[in-house]
N, C-alpha and C positions, 0 to 999 in steps of 0.2 A: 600326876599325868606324865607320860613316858614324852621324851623329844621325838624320839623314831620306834614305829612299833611295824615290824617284817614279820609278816604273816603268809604261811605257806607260799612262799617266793618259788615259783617253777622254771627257771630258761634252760632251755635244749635247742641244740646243733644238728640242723638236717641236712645231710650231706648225706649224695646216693642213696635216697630212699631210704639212707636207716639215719634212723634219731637218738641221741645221745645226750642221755641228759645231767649237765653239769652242774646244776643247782635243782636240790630236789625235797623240793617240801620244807623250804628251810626258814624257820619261823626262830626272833631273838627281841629285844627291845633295849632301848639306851635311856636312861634316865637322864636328865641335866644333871652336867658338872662329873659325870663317870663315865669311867674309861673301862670301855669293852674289849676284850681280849679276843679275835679270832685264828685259833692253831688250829694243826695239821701238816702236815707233810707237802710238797711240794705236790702239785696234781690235785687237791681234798677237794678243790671247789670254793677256796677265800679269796680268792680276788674275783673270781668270777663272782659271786655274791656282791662285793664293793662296787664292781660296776654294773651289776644288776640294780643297785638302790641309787647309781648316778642315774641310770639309763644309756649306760654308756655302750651296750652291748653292740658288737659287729654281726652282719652277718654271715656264713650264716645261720648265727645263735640268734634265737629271740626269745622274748621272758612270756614265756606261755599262758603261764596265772599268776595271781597271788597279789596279796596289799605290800605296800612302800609307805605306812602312815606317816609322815614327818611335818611335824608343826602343824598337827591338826588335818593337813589335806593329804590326798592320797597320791603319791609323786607319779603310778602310772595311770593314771586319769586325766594327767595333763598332757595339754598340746606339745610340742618339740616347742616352740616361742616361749611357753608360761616355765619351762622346765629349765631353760638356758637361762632363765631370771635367777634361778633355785643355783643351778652349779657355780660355784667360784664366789658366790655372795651369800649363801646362808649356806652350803656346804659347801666343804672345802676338800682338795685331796694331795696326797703327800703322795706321789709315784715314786716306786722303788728301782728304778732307774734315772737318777737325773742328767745324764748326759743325753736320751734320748728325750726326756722329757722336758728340757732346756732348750730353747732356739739357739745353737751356736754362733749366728751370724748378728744378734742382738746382744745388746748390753745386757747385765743380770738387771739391774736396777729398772731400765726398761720396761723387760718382762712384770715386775711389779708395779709398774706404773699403769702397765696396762689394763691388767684385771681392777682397779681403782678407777681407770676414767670408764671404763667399759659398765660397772655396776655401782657407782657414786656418782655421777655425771657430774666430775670437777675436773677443771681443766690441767693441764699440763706441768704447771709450777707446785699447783696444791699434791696434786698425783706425787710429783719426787719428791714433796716435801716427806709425804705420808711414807713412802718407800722408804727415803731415807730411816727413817725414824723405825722403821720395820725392820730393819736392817741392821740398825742397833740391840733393838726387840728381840736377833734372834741370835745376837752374842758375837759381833762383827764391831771391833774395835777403830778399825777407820771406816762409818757407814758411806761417807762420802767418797773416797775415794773405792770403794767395794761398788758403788753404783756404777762406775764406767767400765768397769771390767769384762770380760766375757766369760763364758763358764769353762773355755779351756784354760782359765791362769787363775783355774780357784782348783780346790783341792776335792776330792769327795765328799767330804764331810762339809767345806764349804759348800758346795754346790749341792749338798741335802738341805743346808741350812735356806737358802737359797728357796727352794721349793716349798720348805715349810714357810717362808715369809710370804710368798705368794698364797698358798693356801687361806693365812690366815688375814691376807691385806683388805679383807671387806669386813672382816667383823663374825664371821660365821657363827655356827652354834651348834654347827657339828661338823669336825674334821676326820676324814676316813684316812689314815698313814698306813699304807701297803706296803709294808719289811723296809720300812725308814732307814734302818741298818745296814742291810745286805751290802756285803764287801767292803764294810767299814772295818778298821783297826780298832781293839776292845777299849784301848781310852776315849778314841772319836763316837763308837757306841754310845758309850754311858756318858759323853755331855751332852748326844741327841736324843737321850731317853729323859738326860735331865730336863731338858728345855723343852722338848715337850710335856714331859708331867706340872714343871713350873706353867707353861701356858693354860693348860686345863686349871691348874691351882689358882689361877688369878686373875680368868676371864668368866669361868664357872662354864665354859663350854664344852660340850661334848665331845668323844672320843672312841671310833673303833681303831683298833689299835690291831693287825692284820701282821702274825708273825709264825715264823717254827718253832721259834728260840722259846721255851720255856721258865729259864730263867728270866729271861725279859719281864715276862707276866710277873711272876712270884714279886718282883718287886711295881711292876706298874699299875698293875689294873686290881678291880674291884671283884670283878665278876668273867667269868671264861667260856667261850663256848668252843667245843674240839668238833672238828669236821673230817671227813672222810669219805671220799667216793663221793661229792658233792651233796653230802646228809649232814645234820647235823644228828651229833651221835651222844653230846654230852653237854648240858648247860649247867657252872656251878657257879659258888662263891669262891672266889678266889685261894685264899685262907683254908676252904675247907677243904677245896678241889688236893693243894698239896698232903694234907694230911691222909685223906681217905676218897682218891678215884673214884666213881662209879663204875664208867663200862672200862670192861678188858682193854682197848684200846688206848685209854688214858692210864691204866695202870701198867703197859707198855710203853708208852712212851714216856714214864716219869722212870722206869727200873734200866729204861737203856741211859737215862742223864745219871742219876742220884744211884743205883743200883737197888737190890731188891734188900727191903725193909729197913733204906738208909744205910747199906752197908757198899762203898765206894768200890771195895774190890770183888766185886760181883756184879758187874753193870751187864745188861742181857738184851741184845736185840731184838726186834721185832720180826719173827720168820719171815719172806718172803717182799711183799712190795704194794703200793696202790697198783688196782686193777685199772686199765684202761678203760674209760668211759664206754667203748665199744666191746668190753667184753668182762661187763662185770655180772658176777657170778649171781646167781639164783640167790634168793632167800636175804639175811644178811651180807650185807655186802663184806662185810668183815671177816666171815666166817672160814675163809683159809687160811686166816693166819691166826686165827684164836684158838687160844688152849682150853678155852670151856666152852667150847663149840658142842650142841644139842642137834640131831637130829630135825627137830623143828628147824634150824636156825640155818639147814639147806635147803629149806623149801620156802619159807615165807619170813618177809620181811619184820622187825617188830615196829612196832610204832614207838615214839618217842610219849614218854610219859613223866607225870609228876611225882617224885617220890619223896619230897620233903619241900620248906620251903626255898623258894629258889632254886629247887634241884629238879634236874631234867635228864633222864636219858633214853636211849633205845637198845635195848634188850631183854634177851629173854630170861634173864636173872633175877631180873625184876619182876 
């Protein structure tokens, strides 16, 4: 049985009569204890999907169709009351900015204490005890003295670590980490990649895991899914994904990192850029900047299909 199963997930943004749609048709699932990979380019539509499955969307986006199945119930089927039970205590979320996503004017340890009295209903001393101890948890060598601090006399990397402690302070069973990384130095990366893959290894909890960085995946996750234009365009196995791409878009974005057929001094960009949700093009959405671009593939969209197992994508190659 899958922990989370996202089934044709739709939200669009109606400003001035016109509609934009940033998550579209985007259907994935998380097994327990595995860690999901969602790429793409800045703009694809992967966080907006992350806070489509909290329900976190503003408006004015709103999630138009589609299932959110997580732990059996279907997360948009519930009340805003039954849903605030669900965030921060059975999922959790890792934001990719923690200065903003930190209260500056409270202690960090605090903030941890909070989301613990808020969905454990224990009080104050048990709450810092548990904080503490999270704070050890997430590789903070004085936990106590780390608890009275603020998040401007921690570091980046601190003050990620930080957020992942909070995320994980109730116990969840599935943590959504949205570019965990971003604007971290490459040693501080790879101890937040570590400590998160250790967490997943040793709670057996789940993991979408929300980045650009491709290399990230190659060593974290299981399974990949590449977005674009708010579609999802390519779901693999990990493992296979680097060996042998499906769609053009993932066989571009692997020749701009590694170059074409693993040859370093040949690395090749991707022409052109994501279209803006307000002026994205007929047919495939991809279709201006692919090089096996079909005539078909300026008129109608493909659908996303099965071509092996575990393998998903959307084109017309297929």
């Amino acid at each position: 049985m899958q922990l989370l199963d996202v089934t044709d997930l739709n939200t669009s943004f109606f400003i001035d009569n016109n509609v934009m749609h940033a998550v579209d048709g985007v259907s994935f699932s998380v097994p327990k204890g595995e860690i999901f990979g969602l790429v793409g380019e800045s703009g694809c539509g992967k966080t907006m999907t992350a806070l489509s499955v909290m329900r976190l969307v503003q408006p004015p986006g709103r999630i138009v169709k589609g299932q959110v199945v997580f732990e059996g119930k279907d997360l948009l089927g519930l009340s805003e009351r039954e849903m605030e039970k669900v965030r921060g205590d059975r999922i959790g979320m890792v934001f990719q900015e923690p200065m903003s996503a930190l209260n500056p004017v409270f202690r960090v340890g605090e903030q941890i204490s909070e989301a613990i009295i808020i969905h454990k209903n224990v009080g104050k001393k048990e709450a810092k005890d548990r904080a503490v101890e999270l704070l050890k948890q997430v590789g903070f060598d004085e936990p106590e003295k780390r608890y009275s601090q603020y998040p401007h006399q921690l570091s980046g990397g601190q003050r990620q670590r930080i957020l992942i402690g909070i995320a994980i302070s109730c116990g969840p069973s599935l943590v959504i980490a949205d570019e965990p990384t971003t604007a971290l130095d490459v040693a501080t990366e790879s101890q937040i990649i570590n400590l998160l893959e250790n967490l997943v290894n040793d709670s057996a909890m789940s993991m979408i895991f929300i980045t650009h960085n491709l290399n990230i995946m190659r060593k974290l996750g299981k399974r990949i899914g590449i977005m674009y234009a708010g579609r999802m365009l390519e779901q693999n196995l990990v493992d296979v994904f680097f060996r042998e791409p499906l769609h053009p878009y993932s066989k571009g974005l692997l020749s701009s990192i590694y170059g074409l057929a693993g040859n370093q001094k040949r690395l090749t960009a991707i022409p052109g850029s994501v279209p803006k949700l307000a002026e994205l093009p007929r047919g495939c959405k991809f279709h201006p900047r692919c090089p096996y671009v079909m005539p078909v593939c300026r008129e109608e969209e493909p659908v996303i299909k099965e071509v092996g197992k575990g393998q998903w994508v959307r084109c017309y190659l297929y």
